[in-house]
ROMAR-875303 format. One line per field, with one value per residue (C-alpha): residue number from 0; x, y, z. Coordinates in Angstrom, 2 decimals. Each point is the difference from the previous one (the first is absolute). Layout:
BEGIN
drenvex <- (NUM / ...);
east <- (X / ...);
north <- (Y / ...);
up <- (Z / ...);
//
This chain:
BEGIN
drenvex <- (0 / 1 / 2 / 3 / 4 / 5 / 6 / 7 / 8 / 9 / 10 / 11 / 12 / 13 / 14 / 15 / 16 / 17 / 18 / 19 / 20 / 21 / 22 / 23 / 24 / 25 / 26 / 27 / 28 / 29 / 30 / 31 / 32 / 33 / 34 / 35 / 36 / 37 / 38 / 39 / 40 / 41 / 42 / 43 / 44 / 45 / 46 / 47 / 48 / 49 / 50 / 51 / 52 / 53 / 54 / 55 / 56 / 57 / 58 / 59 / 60 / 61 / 62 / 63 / 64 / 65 / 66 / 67 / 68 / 69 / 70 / 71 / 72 / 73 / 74 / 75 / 76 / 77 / 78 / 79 / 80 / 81 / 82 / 83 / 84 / 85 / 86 / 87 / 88 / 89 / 90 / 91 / 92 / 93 / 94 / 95 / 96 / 97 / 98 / 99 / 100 / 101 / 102 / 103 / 104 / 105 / 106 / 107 / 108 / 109 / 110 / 111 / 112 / 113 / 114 / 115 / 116 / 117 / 118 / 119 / 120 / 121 / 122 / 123 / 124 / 125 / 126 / 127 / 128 / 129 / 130 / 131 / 132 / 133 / 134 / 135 / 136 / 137 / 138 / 139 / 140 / 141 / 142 / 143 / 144 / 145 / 146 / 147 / 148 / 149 / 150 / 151 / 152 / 153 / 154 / 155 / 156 / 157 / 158 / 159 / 160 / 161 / 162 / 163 / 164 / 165 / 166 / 167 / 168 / 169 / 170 / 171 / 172 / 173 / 174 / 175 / 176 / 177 / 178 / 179 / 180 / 181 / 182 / 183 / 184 / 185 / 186 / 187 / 188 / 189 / 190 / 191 / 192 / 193 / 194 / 195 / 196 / 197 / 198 / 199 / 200 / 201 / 202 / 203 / 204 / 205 / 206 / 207 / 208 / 209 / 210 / 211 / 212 / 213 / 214 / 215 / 216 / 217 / 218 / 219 / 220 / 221 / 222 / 223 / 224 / 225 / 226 / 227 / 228 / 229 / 230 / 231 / 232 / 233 / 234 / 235 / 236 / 237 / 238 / 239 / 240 / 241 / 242 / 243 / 244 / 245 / 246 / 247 / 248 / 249 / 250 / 251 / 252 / 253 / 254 / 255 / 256 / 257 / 258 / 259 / 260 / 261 / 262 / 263 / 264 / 265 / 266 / 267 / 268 / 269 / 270 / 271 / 272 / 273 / 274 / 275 / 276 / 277 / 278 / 279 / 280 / 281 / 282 / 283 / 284 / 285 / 286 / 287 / 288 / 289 / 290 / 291 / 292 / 293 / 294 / 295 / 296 / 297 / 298 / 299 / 300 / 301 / 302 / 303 / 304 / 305 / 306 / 307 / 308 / 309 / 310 / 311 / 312 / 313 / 314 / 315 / 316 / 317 / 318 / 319 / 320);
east <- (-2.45 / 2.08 / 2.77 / -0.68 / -0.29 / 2.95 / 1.74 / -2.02 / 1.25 / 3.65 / 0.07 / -1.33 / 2.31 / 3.02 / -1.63 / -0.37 / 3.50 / 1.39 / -2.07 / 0.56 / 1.30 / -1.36 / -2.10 / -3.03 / -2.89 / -3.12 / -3.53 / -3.32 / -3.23 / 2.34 / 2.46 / 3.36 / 0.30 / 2.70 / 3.30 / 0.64 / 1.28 / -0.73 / 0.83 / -2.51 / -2.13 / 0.88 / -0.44 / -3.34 / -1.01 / 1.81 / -1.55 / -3.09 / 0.77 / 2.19 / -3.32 / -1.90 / 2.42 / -0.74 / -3.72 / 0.72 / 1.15 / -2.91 / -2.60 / 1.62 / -1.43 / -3.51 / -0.18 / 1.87 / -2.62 / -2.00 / -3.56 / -1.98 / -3.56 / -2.42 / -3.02 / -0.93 / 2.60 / -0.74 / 2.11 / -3.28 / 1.21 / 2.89 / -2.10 / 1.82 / 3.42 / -0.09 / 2.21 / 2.58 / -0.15 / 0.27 / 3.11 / 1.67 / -0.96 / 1.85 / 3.14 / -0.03 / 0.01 / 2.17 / -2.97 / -1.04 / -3.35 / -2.40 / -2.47 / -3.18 / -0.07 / -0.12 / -1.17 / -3.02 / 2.62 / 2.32 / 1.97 / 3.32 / -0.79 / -0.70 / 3.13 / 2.29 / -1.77 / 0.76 / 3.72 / -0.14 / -1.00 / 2.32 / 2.88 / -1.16 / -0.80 / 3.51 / 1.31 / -2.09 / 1.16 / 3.36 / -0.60 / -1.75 / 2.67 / 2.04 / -2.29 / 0.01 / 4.01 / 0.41 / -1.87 / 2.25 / -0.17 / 1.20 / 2.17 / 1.44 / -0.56 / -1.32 / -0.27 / 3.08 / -1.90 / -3.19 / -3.15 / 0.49 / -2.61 / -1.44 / 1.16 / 1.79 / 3.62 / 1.10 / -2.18 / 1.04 / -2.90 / -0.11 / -2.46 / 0.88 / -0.94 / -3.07 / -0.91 / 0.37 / -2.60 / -2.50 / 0.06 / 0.10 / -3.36 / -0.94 / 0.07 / -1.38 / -2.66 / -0.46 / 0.23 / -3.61 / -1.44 / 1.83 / -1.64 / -3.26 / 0.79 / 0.54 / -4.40 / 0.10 / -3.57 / -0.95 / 1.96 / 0.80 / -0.29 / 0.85 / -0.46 / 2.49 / 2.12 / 0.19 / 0.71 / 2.90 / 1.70 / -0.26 / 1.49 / 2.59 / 2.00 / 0.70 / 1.12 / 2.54 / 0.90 / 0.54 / 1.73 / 2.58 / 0.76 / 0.18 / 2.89 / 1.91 / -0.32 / 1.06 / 2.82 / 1.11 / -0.87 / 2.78 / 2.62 / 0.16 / -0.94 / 1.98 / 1.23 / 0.86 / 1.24 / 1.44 / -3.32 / -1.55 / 2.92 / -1.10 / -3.77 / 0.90 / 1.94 / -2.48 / -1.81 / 1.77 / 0.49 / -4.17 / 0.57 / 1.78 / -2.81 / -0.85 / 3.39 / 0.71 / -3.08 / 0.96 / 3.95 / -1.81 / -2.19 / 2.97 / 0.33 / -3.40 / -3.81 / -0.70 / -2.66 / 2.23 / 2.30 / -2.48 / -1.51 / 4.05 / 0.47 / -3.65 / 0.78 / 3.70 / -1.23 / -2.08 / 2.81 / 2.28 / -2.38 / -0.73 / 3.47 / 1.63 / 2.20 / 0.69 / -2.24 / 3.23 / 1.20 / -2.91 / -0.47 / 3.91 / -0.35 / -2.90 / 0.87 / 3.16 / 0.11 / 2.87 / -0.95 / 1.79 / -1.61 / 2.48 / -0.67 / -3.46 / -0.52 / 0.84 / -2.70 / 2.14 / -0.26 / -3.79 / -0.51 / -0.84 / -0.48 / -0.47 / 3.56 / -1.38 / -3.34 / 1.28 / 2.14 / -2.68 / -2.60 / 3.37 / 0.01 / -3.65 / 0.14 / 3.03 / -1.78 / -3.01 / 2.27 / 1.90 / -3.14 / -1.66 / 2.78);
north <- (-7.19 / 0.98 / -1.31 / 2.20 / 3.17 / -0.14 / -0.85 / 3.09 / 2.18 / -0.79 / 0.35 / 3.94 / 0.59 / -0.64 / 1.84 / 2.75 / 0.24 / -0.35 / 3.51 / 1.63 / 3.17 / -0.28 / 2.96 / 0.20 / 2.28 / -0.83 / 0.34 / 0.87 / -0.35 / -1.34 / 3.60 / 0.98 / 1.07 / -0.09 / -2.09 / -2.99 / -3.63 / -3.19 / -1.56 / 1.62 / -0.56 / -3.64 / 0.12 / 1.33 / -3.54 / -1.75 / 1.58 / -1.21 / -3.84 / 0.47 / 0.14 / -2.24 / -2.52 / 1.01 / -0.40 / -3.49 / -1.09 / 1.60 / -1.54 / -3.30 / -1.30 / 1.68 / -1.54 / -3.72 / -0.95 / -3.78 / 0.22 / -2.92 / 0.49 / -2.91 / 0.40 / 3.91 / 1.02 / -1.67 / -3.25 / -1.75 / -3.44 / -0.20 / 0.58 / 1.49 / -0.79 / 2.55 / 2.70 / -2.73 / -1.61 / 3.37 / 0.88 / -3.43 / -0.01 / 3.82 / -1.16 / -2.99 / 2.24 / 2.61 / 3.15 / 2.32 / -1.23 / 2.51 / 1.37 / -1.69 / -1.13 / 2.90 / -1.67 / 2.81 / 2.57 / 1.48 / 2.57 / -1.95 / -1.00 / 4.01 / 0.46 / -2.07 / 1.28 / 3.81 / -1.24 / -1.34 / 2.80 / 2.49 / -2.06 / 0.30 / 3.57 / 0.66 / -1.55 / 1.27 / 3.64 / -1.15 / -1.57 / 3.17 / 2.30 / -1.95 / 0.13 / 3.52 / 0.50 / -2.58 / 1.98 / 1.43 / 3.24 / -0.30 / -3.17 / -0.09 / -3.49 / -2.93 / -4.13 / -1.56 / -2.46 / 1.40 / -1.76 / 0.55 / 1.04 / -1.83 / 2.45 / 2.49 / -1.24 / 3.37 / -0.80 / -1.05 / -0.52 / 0.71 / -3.33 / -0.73 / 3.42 / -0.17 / -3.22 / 1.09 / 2.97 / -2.44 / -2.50 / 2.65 / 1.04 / -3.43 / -0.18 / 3.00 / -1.15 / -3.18 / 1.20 / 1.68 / -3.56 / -1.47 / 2.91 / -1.46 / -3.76 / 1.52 / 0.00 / -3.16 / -0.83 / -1.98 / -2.73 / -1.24 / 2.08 / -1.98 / 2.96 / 2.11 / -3.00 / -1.00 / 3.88 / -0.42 / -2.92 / 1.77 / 2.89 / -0.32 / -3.04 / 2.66 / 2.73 / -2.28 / -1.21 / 3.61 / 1.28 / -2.88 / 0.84 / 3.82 / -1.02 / -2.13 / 2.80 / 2.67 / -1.93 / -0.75 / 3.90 / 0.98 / -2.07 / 0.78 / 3.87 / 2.23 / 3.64 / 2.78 / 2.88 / 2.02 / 0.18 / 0.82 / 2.83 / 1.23 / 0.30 / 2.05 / 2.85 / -0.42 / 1.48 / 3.91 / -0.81 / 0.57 / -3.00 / 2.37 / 2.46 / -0.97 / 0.04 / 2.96 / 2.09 / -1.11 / 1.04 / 3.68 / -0.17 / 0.72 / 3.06 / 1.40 / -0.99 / -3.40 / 1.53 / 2.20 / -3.08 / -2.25 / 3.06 / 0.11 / -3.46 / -0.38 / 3.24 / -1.80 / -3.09 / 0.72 / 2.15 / -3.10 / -2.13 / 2.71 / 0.91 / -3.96 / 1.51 / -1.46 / 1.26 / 0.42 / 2.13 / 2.55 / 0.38 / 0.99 / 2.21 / 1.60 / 0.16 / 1.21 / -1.85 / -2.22 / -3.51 / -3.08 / 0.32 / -3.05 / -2.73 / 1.51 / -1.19 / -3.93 / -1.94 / -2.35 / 2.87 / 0.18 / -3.46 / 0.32 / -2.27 / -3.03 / -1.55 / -0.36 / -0.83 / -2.69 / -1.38 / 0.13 / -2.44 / -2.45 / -0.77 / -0.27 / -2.59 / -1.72 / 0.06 / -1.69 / -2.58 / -1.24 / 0.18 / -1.94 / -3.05);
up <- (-4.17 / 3.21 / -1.83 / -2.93 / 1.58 / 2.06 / -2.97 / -1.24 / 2.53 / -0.18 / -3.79 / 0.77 / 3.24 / -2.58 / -2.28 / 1.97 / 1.47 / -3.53 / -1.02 / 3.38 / -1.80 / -3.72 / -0.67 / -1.09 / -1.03 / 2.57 / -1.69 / 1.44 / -2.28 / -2.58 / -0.27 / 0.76 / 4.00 / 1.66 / 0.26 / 1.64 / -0.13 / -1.56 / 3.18 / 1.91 / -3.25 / 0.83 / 3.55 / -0.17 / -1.70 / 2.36 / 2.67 / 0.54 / -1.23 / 3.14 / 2.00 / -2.01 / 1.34 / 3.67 / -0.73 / -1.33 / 3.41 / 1.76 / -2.07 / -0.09 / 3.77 / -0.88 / -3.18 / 0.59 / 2.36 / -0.22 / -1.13 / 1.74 / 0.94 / -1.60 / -1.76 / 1.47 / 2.42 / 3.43 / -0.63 / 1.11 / -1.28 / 2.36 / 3.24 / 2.82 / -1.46 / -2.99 / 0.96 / 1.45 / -3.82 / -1.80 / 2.56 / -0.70 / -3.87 / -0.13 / 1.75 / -2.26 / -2.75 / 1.13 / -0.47 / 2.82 / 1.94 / -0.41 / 2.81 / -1.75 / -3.98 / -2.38 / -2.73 / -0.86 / 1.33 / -2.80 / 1.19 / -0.23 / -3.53 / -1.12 / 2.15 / -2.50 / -2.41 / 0.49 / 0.99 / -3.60 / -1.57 / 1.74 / -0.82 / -3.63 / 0.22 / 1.23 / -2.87 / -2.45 / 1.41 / -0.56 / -3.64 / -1.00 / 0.85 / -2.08 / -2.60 / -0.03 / 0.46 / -2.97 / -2.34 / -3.25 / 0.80 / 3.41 / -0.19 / 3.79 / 0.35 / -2.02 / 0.40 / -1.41 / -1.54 / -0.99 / -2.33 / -4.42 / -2.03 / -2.93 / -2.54 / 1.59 / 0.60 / 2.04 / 2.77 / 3.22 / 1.76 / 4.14 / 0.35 / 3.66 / 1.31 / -2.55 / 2.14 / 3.30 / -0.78 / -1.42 / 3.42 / 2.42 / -1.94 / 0.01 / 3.89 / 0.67 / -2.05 / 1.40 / 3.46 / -0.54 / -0.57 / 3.15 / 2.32 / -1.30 / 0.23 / 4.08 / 0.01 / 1.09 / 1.28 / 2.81 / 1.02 / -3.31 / -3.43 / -3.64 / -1.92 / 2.00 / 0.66 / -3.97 / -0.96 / 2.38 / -1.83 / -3.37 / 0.95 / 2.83 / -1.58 / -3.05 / 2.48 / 1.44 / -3.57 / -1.36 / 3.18 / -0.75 / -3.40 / 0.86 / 2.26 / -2.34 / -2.99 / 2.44 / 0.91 / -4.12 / -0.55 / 3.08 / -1.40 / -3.47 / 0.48 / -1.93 / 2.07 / -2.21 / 2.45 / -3.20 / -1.19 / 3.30 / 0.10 / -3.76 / 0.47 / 3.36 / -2.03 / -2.90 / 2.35 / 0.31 / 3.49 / 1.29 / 1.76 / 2.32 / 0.84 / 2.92 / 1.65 / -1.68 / 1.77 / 3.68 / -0.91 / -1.30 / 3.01 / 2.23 / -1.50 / -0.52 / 0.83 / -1.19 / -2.25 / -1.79 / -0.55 / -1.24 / -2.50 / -1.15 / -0.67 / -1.62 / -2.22 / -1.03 / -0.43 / -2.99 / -1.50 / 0.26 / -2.02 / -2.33 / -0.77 / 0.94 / 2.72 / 3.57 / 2.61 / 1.81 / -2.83 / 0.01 / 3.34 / 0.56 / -2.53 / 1.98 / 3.27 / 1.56 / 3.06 / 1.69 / -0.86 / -1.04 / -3.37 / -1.08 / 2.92 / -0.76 / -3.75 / 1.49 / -0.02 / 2.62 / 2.04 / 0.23 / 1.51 / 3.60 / 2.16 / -2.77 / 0.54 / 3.37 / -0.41 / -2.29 / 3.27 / 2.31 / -2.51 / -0.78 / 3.83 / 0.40 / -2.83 / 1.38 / 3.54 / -1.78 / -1.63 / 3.41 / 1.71 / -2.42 / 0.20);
//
């Protein structure tokens, strides 16, 4: 799984780099909002698989530990010598010694298990934006190699980004039943340790395959920046309302400037003019209404915010080695 998900994050850092300037429409609660770039569209799924890697390495000495207690805990059957067998028998097998068995004690195991689950959630994110950006009627990107229908020979279906939504569901509904495998009673419990084994071996399973499709999605995904660039000016340039009020706001209450854009916004929709078009008709004031009406001029600081998350991820990876 390490493997995989450095693989992972390598596949997006190129991925990234290769978008660094490829403009984009951003969407929050699934509408047009303002512009920015694919690859900070990628980074942000690269992002946190970047720290799912770090956590990897911290949970690996809590969680590779020998379990070795006897029949209840106390390593009774080996008299005085238990501790000095359990120390030998986890340098033998090359696992941390723990301060006392943990065998009614849990936490580790929920601890894999949420590590599971956020490395499938992460994915899943990343499947379902492409889900979304691959549908017809926005078309920016789609799986080169997508699933067929049965009788409709059009259809290219985005299957790999379909999966990774259903097993980052799966985990996070597994994940419920490993937090209550974690009431383990007493010194030994069957019915929490049996709910255990049919749940976590299926985490580990699904987390696995996640990896693998996420890796087959990233190399045969399909970028189409000309499309990205027409649904941006199918858009009479409201995509550029916000950056519009603050250059307005230099020259007048912010208030005013936001009721001015607000007002010429709906007159640029009605009448399927750019916002930048109405509002230089309305004001007379000395802007760059040109440099103003690119969209590669409204990105901020995501060129750099883009940099900063490739050499967190990069950081990750050597550290990881």
């Amino acid at each position: 799984m390490e493997e995989r998900l450095r693989r992972t994050i390598e596949a997006l850092i190129a991925l990234a780099q290769a978008h660094e300037r490829t403009v984009m429409i951003a969407r929050t609660r699934f509408q047009p909002a303002l512009p920015t770039t694919f690859g900070l569209k990628v980074a942000g799924w690269l992002d946190p698989l970047a720290r799912h890697l770090e956590r990897l390495a911290e949970l690996r000495p809590r969680l590779l530990v020998i379990q070795f207690g006897g029949a209840a805990g106390t390593l009774a059957a080996l008299g005085d010598r238990g501790l000095e067998v359990m120390q030998a028998l986890a340098t033998e097998l090359e696992l941390g010694c723990p301060a006392a068995p943990w065998h009614n004690a849990r936490d580790s195991m929920i601890e894999l298990a949420a590590w599971l689950t956020l490395v499938t959630g992460s994915l899943g994110k990343l499947g379902g934006d492409v889900l979304l950006l691959a549908q017809h009627e926005v078309g920016e990107v789609h799986e080169a190699a997508g699933g067929g229908s049965s009788t409709m020979p059009q259809k290219s279906n985005p299957i790999r980004a379909e999966a990774l939504v259903t097993l980052a569901r799966h985990n996070a509904t597994s994940l419920s039943g490993m937090a209550q495998a974690q009431l383990h009673l007493h010194e030994r419990d069957g019915s929490a340790w049996q709910l255990e084994w049919l749940t976590l071996p299926g985490m580990v399973v699904t987390t696995g395959a996640s990896l693998t499709l996420a890796g087959e999605l990233l190399a045969g995904l399909d970028v189409d920046p000309e499309r990205m660039r027409l649904n941006m000016d199918a858009g009479h340039g409201l995509v550029l309302a916000e950056g519009l009020t603050f250059a307005l706001a230099r020259h007048m209450p912010r208030a005013d400037a936001q009721s001015l854009v607000r007002d010429a916004c709906h007159a640029a929709q009605g009448e399927r003019r750019h916002l930048v078009d109405v509002l230089r008709q309305r004001v007379d004031l000395p802007l760059a209404w040109d440099a103003l009406a690119e969209p590669a001029n409204h990105l901020g600081a995501a060129p750099a915010l883009q940099a900063r998350i490739i050499a967190a991820a990069r950081a990750a990876l050597s550290a990881s080695r």
